[in-house]
Structures are given as C-alpha cells and as structure tokens.
N, C-alpha and C positions, 0 to 999 in steps of 0.2 A: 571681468573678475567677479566670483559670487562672493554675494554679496556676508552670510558665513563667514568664508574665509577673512575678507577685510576685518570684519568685527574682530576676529583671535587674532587678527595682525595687531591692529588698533587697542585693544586690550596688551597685549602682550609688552609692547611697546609702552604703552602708561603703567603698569606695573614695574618693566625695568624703568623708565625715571622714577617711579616714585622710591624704588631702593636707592636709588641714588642721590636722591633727595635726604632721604633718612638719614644717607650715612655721611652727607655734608654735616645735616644739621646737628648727628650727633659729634663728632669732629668740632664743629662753633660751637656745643654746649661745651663740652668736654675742657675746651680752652677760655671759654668766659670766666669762671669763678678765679681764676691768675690775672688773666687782662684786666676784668675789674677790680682788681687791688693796684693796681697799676697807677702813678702820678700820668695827669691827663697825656702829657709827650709821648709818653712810652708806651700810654694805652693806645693813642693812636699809632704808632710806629706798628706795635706788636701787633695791633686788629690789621693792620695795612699788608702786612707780611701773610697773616695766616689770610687773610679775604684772596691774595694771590696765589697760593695755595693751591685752597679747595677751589678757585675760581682753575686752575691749573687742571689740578687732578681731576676735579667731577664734570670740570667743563669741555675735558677731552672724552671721562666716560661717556657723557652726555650725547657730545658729537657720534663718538662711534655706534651707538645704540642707532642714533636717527640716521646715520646713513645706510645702518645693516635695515633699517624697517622700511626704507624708501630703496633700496634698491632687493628687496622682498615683496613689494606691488606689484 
C-alpha cells in the first residue's frame, strides 16, 4: 500500500470521527441547560436516556465510518 494513499485514508477517516464527535457533543450541549434544572433523579434518568441515545446513534455512525476505512486498506 503507498504509503500517500494510507495518509488520505487515515486522515479521512479522523475528520469523519471528528464530525461525529461534534455533533454528539453538540446534541449533550444542546440538552445540558434542561437536564441541569433537573432535581438530581430525573437528572440522572434524563442524562441516562439521552447518553443511550447518542451512545446509539453516533456509536453506530461511528462503527460504520471504521469499517468502511478498514475495509478501504
């Protein structure tokens, strides 16, 4: 494999996490300022609920990213 090529995979591939990343994080911001008005129960309930979530939805975009760049090597 040249070595080039690895690099724009390997770049490539860390740019897609890092959007994915972003847009977990904006998603937790976006719902922290409601959660933390929250009496401690319910703030843990509701943080429990959205952390399954995005651990759902970014944790599959996640997966799909790394197997599309591992089976691109």
């Amino acid at each position: 494999m040249d070595e080039d090529v690895s690099k724009k995979n390997l770049n490539a591939y860390r740019h897609s996490i890092d959007q994915i990343v972003a847009a977990a994080r904006k998603d937790l911001d976006r719902a922290w300022p409601t959660i933390r008005k929250l009496k401690p129960e319910a703030a843990r309930d509701a943080l429990a609920d959205l952390m399954l979530g995005l651990t759902d939805r970014y944790g599959n975009a996640a997966s799909a990213v790394a197997a599309q760049w591992f089976e691109d090597l």
